[in-house]
Every structure is written in structure tokens, then in C-alpha cells.
C-alpha positions as CSV (number, residue, x, y, z in Angstrom):
1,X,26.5,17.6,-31.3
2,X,23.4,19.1,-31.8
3,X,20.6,18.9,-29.3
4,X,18.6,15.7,-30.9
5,X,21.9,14.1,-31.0
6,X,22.5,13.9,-27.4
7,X,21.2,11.8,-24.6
8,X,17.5,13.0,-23.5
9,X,18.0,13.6,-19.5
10,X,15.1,13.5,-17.5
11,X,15.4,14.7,-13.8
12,X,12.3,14.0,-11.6
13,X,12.1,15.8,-8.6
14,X,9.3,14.6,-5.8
15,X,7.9,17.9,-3.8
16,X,5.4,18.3,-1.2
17,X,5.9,21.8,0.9
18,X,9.5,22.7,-0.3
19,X,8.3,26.5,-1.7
20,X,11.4,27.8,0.6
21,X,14.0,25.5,-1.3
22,X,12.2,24.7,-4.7
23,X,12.9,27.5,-6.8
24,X,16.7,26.8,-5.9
25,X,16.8,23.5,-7.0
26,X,14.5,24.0,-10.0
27,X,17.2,26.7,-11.0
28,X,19.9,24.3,-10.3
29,X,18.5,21.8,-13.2
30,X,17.2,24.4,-15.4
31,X,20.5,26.5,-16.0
32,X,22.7,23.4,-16.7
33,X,25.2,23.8,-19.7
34,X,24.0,20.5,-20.8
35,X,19.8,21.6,-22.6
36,X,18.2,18.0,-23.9
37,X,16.6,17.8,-20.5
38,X,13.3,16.7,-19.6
39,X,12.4,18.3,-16.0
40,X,9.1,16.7,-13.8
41,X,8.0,17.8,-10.8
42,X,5.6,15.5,-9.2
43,X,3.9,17.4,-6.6
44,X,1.9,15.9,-3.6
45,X,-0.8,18.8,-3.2
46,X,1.4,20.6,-1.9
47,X,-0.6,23.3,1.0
48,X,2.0,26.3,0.8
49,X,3.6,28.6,-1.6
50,X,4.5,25.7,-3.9
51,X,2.0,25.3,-6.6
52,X,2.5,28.4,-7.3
53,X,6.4,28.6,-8.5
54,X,5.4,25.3,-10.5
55,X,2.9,27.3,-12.6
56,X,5.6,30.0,-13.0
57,X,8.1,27.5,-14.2
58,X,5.8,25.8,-16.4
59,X,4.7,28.4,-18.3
60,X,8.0,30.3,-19.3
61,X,10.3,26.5,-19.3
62,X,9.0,24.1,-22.4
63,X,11.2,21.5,-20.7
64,X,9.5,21.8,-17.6
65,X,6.3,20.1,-16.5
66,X,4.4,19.2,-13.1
67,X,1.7,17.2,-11.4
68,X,0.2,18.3,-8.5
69,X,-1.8,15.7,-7.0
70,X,-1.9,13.4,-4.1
71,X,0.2,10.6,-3.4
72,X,1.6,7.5,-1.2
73,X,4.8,9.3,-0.7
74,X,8.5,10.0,-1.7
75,X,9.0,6.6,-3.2
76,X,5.5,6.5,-5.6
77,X,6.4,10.3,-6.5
78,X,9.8,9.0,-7.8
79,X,8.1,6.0,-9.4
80,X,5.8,7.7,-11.0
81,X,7.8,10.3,-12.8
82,X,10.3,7.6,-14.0
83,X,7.2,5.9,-15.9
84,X,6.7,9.4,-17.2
85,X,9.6,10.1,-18.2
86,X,11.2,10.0,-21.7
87,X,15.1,9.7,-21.1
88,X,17.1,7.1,-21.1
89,X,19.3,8.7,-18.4
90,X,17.6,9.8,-15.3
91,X,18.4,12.1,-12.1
92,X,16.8,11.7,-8.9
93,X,16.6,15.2,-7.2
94,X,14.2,16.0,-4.1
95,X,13.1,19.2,-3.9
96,X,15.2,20.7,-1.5
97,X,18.7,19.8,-2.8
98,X,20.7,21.3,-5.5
99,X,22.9,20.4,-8.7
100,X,26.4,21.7,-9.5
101,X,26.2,23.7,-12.5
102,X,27.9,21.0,-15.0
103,X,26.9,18.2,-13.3
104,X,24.8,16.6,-16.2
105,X,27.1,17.7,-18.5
106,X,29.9,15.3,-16.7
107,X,27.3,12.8,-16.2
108,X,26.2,12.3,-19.8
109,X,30.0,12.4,-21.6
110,X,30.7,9.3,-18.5
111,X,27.3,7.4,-20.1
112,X,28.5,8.2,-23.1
113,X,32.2,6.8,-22.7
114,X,30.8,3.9,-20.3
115,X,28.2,2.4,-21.8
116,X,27.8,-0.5,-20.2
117,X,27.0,1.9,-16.9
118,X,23.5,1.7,-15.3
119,X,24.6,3.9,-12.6
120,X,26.8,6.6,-12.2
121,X,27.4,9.1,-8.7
122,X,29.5,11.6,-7.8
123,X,30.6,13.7,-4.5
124,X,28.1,16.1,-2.6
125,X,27.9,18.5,-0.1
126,X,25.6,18.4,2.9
127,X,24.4,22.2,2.6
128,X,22.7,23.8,5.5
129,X,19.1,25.7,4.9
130,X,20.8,28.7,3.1
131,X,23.1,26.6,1.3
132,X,26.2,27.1,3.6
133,X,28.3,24.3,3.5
134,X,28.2,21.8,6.2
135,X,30.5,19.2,5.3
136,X,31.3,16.0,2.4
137,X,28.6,13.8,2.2
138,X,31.1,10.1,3.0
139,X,30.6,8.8,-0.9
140,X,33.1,5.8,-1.3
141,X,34.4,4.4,-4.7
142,X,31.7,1.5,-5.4
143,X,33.4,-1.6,-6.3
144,X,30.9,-5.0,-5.0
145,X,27.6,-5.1,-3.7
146,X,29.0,-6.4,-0.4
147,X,30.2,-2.2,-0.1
148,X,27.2,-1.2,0.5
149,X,27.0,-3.4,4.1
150,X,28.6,-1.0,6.3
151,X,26.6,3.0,4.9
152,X,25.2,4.4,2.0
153,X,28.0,4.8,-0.2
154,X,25.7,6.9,-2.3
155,X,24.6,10.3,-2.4
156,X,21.6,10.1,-4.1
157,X,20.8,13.9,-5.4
158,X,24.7,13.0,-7.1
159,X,23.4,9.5,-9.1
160,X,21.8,9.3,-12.1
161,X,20.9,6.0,-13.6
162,X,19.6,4.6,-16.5
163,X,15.4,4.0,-16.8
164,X,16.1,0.1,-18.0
165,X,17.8,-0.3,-14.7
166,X,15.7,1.0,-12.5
167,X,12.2,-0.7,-14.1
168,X,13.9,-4.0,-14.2
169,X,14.5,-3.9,-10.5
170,X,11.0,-3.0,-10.1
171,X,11.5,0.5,-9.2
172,X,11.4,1.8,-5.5
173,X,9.9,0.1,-2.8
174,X,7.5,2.5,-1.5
175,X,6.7,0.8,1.6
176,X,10.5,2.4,2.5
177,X,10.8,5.7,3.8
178,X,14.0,6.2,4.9
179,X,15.6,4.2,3.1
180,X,14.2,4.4,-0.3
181,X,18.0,5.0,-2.3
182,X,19.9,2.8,-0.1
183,X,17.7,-0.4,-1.0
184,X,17.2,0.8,-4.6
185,X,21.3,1.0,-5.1
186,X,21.8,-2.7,-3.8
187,X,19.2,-3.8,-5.8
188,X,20.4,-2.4,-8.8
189,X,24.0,-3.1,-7.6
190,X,23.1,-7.2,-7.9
191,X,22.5,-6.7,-11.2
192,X,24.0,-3.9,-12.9
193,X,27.4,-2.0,-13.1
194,X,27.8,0.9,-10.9
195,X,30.6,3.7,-11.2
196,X,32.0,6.7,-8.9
197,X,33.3,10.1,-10.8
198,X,35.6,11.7,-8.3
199,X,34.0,15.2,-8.8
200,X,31.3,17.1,-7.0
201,X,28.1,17.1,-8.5
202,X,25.1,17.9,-5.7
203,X,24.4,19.2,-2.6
204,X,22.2,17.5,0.1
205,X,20.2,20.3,2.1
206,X,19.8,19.2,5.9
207,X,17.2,21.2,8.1
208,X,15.0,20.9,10.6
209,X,12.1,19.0,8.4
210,X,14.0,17.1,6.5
211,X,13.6,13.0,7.2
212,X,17.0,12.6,7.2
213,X,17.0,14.6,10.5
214,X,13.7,14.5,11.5
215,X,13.1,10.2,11.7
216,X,16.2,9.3,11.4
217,X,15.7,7.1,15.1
218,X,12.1,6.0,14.7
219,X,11.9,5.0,11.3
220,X,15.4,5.5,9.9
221,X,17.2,2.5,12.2
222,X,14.6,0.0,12.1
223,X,14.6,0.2,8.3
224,X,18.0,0.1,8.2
225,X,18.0,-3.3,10.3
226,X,15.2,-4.3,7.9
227,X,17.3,-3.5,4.5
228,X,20.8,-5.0,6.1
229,X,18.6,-8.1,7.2
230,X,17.0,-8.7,3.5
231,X,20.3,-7.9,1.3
232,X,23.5,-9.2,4.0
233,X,21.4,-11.7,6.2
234,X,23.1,-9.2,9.0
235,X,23.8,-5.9,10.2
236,X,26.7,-4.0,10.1
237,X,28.2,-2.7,13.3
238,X,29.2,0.7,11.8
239,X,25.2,1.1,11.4
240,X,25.0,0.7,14.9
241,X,27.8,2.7,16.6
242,X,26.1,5.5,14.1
243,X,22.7,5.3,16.5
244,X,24.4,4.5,19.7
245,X,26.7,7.1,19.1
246,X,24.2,10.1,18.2
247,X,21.0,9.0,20.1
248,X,22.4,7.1,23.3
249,X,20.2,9.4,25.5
250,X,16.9,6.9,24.6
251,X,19.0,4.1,26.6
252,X,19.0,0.5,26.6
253,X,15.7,-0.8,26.6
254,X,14.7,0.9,23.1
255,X,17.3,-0.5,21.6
256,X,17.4,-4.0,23.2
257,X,13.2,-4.3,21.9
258,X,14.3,-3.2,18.5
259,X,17.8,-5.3,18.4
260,X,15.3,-8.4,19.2
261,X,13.3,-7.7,16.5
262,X,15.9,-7.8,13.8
263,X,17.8,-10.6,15.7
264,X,21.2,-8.5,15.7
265,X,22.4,-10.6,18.4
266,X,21.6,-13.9,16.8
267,X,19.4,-16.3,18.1
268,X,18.2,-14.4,21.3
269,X,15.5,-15.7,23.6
270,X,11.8,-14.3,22.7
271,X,8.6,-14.1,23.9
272,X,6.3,-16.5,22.3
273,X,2.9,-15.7,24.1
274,X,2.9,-13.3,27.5
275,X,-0.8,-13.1,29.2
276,X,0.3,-9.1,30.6
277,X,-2.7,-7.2,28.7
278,X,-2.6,-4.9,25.7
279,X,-2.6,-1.5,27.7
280,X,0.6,-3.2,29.7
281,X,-1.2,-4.0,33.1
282,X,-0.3,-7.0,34.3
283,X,-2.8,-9.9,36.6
284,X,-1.8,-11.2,39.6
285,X,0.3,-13.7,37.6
286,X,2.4,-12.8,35.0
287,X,3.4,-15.5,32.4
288,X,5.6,-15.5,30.1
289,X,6.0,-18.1,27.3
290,X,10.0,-17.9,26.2
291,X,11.3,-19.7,23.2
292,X,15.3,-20.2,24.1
293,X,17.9,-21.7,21.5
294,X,20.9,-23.6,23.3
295,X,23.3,-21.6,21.4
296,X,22.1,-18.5,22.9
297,X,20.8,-19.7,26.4
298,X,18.9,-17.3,28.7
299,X,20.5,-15.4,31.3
300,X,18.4,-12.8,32.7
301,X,14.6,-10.8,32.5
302,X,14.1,-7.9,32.3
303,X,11.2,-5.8,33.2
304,X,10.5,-2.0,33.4
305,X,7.6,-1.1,34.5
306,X,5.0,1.6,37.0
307,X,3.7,0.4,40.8
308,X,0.5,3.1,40.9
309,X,-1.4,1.6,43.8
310,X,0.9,0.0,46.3
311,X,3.7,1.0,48.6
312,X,5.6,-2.0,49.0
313,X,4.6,-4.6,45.4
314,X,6.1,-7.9,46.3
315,X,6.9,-10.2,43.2
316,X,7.9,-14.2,43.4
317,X,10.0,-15.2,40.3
318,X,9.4,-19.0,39.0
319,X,11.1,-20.7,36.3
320,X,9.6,-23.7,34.9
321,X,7.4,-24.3,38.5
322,X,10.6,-24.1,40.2
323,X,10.9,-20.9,42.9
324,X,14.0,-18.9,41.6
325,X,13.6,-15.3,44.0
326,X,11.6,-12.8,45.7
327,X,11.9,-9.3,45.2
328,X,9.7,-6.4,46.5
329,X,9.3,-3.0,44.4
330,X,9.0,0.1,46.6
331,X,9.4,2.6,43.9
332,X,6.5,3.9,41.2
333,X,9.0,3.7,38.0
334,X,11.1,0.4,38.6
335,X,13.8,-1.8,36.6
336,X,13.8,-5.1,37.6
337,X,16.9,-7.1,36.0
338,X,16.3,-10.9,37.6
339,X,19.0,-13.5,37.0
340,X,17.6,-16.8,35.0
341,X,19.6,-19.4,33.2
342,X,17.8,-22.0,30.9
343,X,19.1,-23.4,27.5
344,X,15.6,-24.3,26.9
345,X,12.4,-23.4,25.9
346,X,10.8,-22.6,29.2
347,X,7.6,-20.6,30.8
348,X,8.1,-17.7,33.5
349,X,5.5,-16.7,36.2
350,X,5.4,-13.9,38.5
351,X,3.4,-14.0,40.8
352,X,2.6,-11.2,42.7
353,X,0.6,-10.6,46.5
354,X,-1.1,-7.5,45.7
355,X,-3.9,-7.0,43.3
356,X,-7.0,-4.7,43.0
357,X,-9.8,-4.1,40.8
358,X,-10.2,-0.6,39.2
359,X,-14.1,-1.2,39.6
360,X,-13.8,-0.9,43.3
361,X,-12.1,1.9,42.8
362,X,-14.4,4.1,41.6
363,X,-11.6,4.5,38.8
364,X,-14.0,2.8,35.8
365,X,-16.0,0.4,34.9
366,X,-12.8,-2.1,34.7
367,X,-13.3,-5.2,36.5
368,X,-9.8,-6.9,35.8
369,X,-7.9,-8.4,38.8
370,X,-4.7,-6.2,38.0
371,X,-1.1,-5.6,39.9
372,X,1.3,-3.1,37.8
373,X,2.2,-2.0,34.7
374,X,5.4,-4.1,32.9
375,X,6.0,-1.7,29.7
376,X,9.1,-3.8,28.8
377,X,9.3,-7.4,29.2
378,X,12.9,-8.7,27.7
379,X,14.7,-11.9,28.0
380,X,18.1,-11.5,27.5
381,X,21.3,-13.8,26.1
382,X,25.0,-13.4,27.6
383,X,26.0,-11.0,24.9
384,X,22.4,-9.0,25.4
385,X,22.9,-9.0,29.2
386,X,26.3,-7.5,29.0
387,X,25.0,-5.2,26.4
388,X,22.5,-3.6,29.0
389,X,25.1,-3.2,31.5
390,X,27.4,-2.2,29.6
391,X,25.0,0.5,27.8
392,X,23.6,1.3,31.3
393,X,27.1,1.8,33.5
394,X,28.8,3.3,30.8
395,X,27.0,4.0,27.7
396,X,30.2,6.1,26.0
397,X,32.0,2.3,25.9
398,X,29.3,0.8,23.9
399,X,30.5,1.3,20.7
400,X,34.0,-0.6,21.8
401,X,32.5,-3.4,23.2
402,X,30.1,-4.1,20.3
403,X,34.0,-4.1,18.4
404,X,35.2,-6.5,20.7
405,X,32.5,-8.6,21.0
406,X,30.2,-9.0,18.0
407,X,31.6,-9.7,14.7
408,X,29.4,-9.6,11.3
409,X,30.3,-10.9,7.8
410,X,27.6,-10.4,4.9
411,X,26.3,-12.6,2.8
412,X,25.2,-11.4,-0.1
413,X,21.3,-12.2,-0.8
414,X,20.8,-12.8,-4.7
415,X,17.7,-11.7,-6.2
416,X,15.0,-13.4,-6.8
417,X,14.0,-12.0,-10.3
């Protein structure tokens, strides 16, 4: 075939301070065996040496082309250059990763045999920061949407899809950071055929700056949750043992906050209303307004938090108006874990005997009656409370008792469009 026979590619590639990897992954598109390519570059005012390979590339490469401008982000880079673009096929390729020479080439004859595709993805390497191989990137053979439940089956510099597609599911949510591909493959997934080619066709460059590595705890997990929640109305427990596994050193508490945000135990006790303050201090009585579902009754509170001021804090737990215990804190950092059982919505005080005024202090001009500082405040279910202890007496375990103990089928959530 000649070249205005075959299928235009168009491979958009979103940059912002790459100039160390870009030239390699411009190369990596640019010396293809396969030529009706369109190449974009959509730049995000980029501060290093950047820019500058762009102009070099644009002026000697007709098929090349770049904006360098600023954005929202990954995701409206990505959008923006598939509105740009002129192929029917499209490739996906951030700025520090790398094609296989052939790659297009196989990905175009697959179109071509298949073509009632709208996405196809192969194998990658994860590729160190001078290319050295690391190890596989774990692709799986896609058959149902429900596949995508447990990882990413995907790696995304390896997938190419088809414009239509993507459009029609309304593109990348760019509110997503790290999980821009993974959300974008299940919703395209719902709708559209998807198909694996056993070969290698990318590589996936892991350093030190890359999001991947860099947020993978504070942003990558809760999105995670967040995506799981919206497509399988739960999480998977493979998701989970990944985090606990590789970042058990933030411990329990972290986890337990964020676990009750994405209710990954199910119908957990929460905290309605709480009058502690917004900096964490806490009044001479704490209360804490607790909404409780029968099915999940409450089984315990617990509260990390700082005694600054006193040497001996003494705390009376009541449950409802009813006396429950007494405890007295005698260290500055303290954990608190107070047995409670209700299977109904019910209202916690704490009331404690010591109080000051940072006024009379000298301290500032804050004229609060105030006691201690409770960071954490979390009710906690039977499966949450054994969760804590088992993540705080032996965190290694954790990953075999959420096996035995919580067990999560999807439910595939249909579009809406």
C-alpha cells in the first residue's frame, strides 16, 4: 500500500519537564517502519531544556508538531491533542516512555484485520531511567469489563484506540490523576470491543518523578477506591494487599480514615457532626454525633491524639448519657482504643477534668476553653476493629486476614450515556 492508502496514526504525547527522556521517546515514534503518522506534542510550558528539542523536531519532521502552552494537566493535554488530531487510530504515549520499533506497524495490520476493534494493547516493559529493564508490566488477555476489577490490565503507552471511541466516552476525566487510563479503559470497555496482541510493544519508564512512583499512596489509592466504587460498586482486595503490602509503614489509622471514606468495609459507623474544632483541639467535652447501621454495629472509638499541657489528662467516656469508663492519659502522643457496643445511632461525650485557656497563657490571643488535641477520631465495626489489631500486632498478616475475612464480588455499573 502506498502511504495515503493506509491508516493515518496519530500519537499524542503530553510533556511538561521530560527534556531528559523526550528526545528518546520522540525517536521511538519517529523511526517506526510504519510513516502515515501524525506526531503532537502538547507541551505544558514546559521550564527546562524541553522547548527546545520540540523546535528541533519541528523543524526537520513534517509529521511532527507541538504546543507549548499551559494546561490543567495530564488528562486535558491528552484531550486536547485527540481533538487535534487527524487519525482514526490513536496512541497514547507520555513523554517519558518508549515504543518498540514495529509497534504501529503490528497495531495497524490488527485494526486492519479486526475492525470491529476500538482498542487494541499489547505487553510492556517497565524500563528504569536509562532504559534498563526492570521487569513485565502484568498485562492480562482482556475478555469482560468485570477484568478490570482486580488491576490495570492495561499498559497504556502499549494501547492504541480508535478517536470515535474515545470522544463517545467523553474523553478523559481530567479531574483523575492517577488514574486517568484505568477509568478511560472501563469506560470504553462498557461499550466497545477490546483486544490483547501477545507481543511487546512499549516500555513504561519508572523514576524517581514519575506519578506512578511519586503519589502512588496519597493520590494513587484514594482514586483507586474512587474508580472501583463508581464502575464495581466495590473494591477489590488485590488493590488493597498492593498498598498494605508496599506502604504498611503509614499504619492503621491512615488507612482506616480513608477505608471509611470509600466504605470498603460496608456500612461502617461515621461521624455525622463532632464539636472537636477545625485545628483538632478538643473543649472540655468532646461530642461526637455517630450514625450506626445494625448490620455493622459499633464496637469500639478510637482516638489518637497530643496532651501538651497536663501530666496526668483524665477522660470519662459516656455513651448515650450512660457512664461507660474512665481513663487517664499520661503520655504527650496517646492512642486511646475504648470498647463501645451500640447497634444504633447514638451520641459520644468525653468529658474531660482539665482545661485551660491559651489566653492566660500568654500563648495568644485564643480565648477557647480547650483540653487536647484528638487528630483521629474513628468509630469502628467488628471487622474494622479486628482490622486495627490485626494491622497493629502484626501488620505482615494483614493481607491474609483481609482473604479470610472480606469477600468482594463486582457489579458492573452501566453507563449512563
Amino acid at each position: 500500500m502506498y502511504k495515503d492508502e493506509l491508516p493515518l496514526v496519530s500519537i499524542i504525547t503530553p510533556s511538561y519537564n521530560q527534556g531528559k527522556f523526550i528526545r528518546e521517546t520522540i525517536e521511538s515514534v519517529l523511526t517506526q517502519d510504519y510513516k502515515n503518522i501524525e506526531y503532537i506534542v502538547l507541551d505544558g510550558k514546559s521550564t527546562d531544556d524541553t522547548v527546545d528539542i520540540l523546535k528541533e523536531y519541528a523543524k526537520s519532521e513534517p509529521r511532527f508538531q507541538f504546543i507549548s502552552e499551559p494546561d490543567h494537566g495530564q488528562g486535558h493535554a491528552v484531550n486536547k491533542g485527540v481533538k487535534m488530531a487527524s487519525g482514526e487510530i490513536i496512541g497514547w504515549l507520555n513523554s517519558d516512555d518508549t515504543y518498540f520499533p514495529g509497534a504501529i506497524k503490528k497495531i495497524v495490520d490488527f485494526f486492519e484485520r479486526y475492525p470491529y476493534l476500538e482498542v487494541v494493547y499489547g505487553k510492556g516493559y517497565h524500563i528504569d531511567e536509562k532504559s534498563n529493564i526492570i521487569n513485565s508490566y502484568p498485562v492480562k488477555p482482556y475478555k469482560k469489563p468485570e477484568d478490570f476489577f482486580d488491576f490495570n490490565i492495561i499498559c497504556q503507552p502499549a494501547a492504541f484506540f480508535r478517536k470515535e471511541a474515545f470522544i463517545n466516552v467523553n474523553g478523559i476525566n481530567e479531574s483523575l490523576y492517577f488514574t486517568l487510563d484505568y477509568d478511560l479503559w472501563i469506560r470504553i470497555a462498557k461499550k466497545y470491543s477490546l483486544r490483547f496482541i501477545n507481543d511487546y510493544l512499549a516500555n513504561s519508564r519508572l523514576h524517581p518523578d514519575a506519578k506512578t512512583m511519586a503519589s502512588a499512596l496519597d493520590r494513587g489509592l484514594p482514586e483507586i477506591l474512587d474508580i472501583s466504587n463508581k464502575h464495581f460498586g466495590t473494591v477489590s482486595n488485590n488493590w488493597l494487599y498492593h498498598f498494605l503490602t508496599h506502604y504498611n509503614e503509614i499504619g492503621p489509622y491512615w488507612y482506616l480514615n480513608l477505608f471509611k471514606n470509600f466504605d470498603v468495609f460496608k456500612n461502617s459507623p461515621k461521624i455525622i457532626t463532632t464539636n472537636r474544632y477545625e485545628d483538632f483541639w478538643t473543649g472540655p467535652s468532646l461530642q461526637i454525633n455517630i450514625e450506626i447501621d445494625q448490620r455493622n454495629p459499633l464496637e469500639a472509638l478510637l482516638i489518637k491524639g497530643e496532651n501538651i499541657i497536663f501530666h496526668n489528662l483524665e477522660l470519662r467516656v459516656y455513651l448515650n448519657n450512660e457512664f461507660i469508663n474512665k481513663y487517664t492519659v499520661k503520655e504527650k502522643d496517646f492512642e486511646l482504643e475504648i470498647p463501645l457496643s451500640s447497634s444504633q445511632s447514638s451520641i459520644i461525650e468525653i468529658k474531660c477534668s482539665h482545661q485551660f485557656t491559651p489566653s492566660n497563657l500568654g500563648i495568644n490571643v485564643d480565648s477557647r476553653s480547650l483540653s487536647y488535641i484528638a487528630r483521629d477520631i474513628i468509630p469502628l465495626s467488628h471487622k474494622e476493629h479486628d482490622f486495627y489489631n490485626k494491622f497493629k500486632n502484626e501488620p505482615n498478616t494483614i493481607c491474609q486476614w483481609l482473604n479470610n475475612n472480606r469477600k468482594e464480588t463486582p457489579t458492573l455499573i452501566l453507563p449512563e450515556y
